[in-house]
C-alpha angles and dihedrals in degrees: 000000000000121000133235105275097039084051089063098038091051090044094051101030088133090069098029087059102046083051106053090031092044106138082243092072094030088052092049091045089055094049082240090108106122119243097232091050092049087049097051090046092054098049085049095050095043095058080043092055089055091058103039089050092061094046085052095052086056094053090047083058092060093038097136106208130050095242090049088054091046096045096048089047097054091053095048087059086044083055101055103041106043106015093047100050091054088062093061107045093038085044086059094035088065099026088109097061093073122040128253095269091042086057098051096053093053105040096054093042156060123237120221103275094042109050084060091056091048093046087048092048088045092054096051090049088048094046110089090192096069118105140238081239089056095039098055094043104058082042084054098047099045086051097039091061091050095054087045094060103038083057107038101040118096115248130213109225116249103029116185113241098268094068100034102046090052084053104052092044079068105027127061140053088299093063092029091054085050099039085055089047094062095037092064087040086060090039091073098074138049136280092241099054099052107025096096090053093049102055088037093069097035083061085052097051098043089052090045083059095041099042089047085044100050095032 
């Protein structure tokens, strides 16, 4: 019998596909992925980390095992040391392919299709109602397409830093080992209790491909 999470991805493959296979993730994969558009993305993910730190460290907080508060907080700390630092030096790398304006505008503040997504993620972390079961679903989602995309998606060979290095934060033994964490986390509960959440948060991540995309 399939398990919970099999069961969702099965049920909304359509979504899950055009997600993980979005031309955002096949043109970065290729090293074709404009400048301008990596920058924007970036901007955009960076004001959606902070966020979504502060919602994980939340969840950590609920975690209810001890092997469940140790893991999350390793990979807080994991969060704010390597994949930090990746946002700044690529950020000034491409600074020079929008102007200084352009820059402005995208770096203090959150594009439709995005801002949706942060205000989603804020009221999760605000709502003391919402569950561990929630919590670590739309954690495991968000991290599961990733992971989808970084391994499936063909790769040109020799990608300057500013591709690869996006890749491999999301791609590897390291992101496998904690995909897999929070899958059996979410395995432990029904369908029913965790399936709006998941495809919540499915529909967030597709239009954060497609608004950075199409800005």
């Amino acid at each position: 019998m399939s398990c919970t999470t099999d069961k969702l991805i099965q049920k909304y493959d359509a979504l899950v596909r055009k997600t993980t296979e979005h031309k955002f993730a096949k043109e970065l994969c290729a090293g074709t992925l404009k400048d301008r558009s990596l920058y924007i993305y970036l901007t955009q993910d960076l004001q959606f980390f902070e966020t979504s730190l502060r919602l994980i460290c939340k969840t950590t907080s609920l975690a209810p095992t001890t092997h469940a508060l140790i893991t999350l907080a390793k990979k807080i700390g994991f969060f704010s040391n390597d994949e930090n630092s990746y946002f700044h030096d690529c950020l000034e790398l491409l600074a020079p392919s929008l102007t200084k304006e352009e820059r402005a505008k995208y770096d203090n503040k959150a594009i439709p299709g995005v801002d949706a997504y942060i205000n989603f993620l804020d009221e999760l972390r605000k709502d003391n109602s919402i569950t561990w079961s929630s919590l670590v679903t739309s954690l495991w989602v968000a991290e599961e397409l990733y992971w989808r995309w970084a391994r499936d998606t063909p790769r040109a060979p020799g990608l300057h830093w500013k591709y690869q290095k996006w890749i491999d934060l999301h791609d590897g033994e390291h992101f496998q080992t904690w995909c897999e964490f929070l899958k059996a986390e979410v395995d432990k509960f029904p369908v029913e209790e965790v399936e709006r959440i998941f495809a919540k948060v499915s529909q967030f991540e597709f239009e954060f491909f497609e608004s950075c995309y199409n800005a």
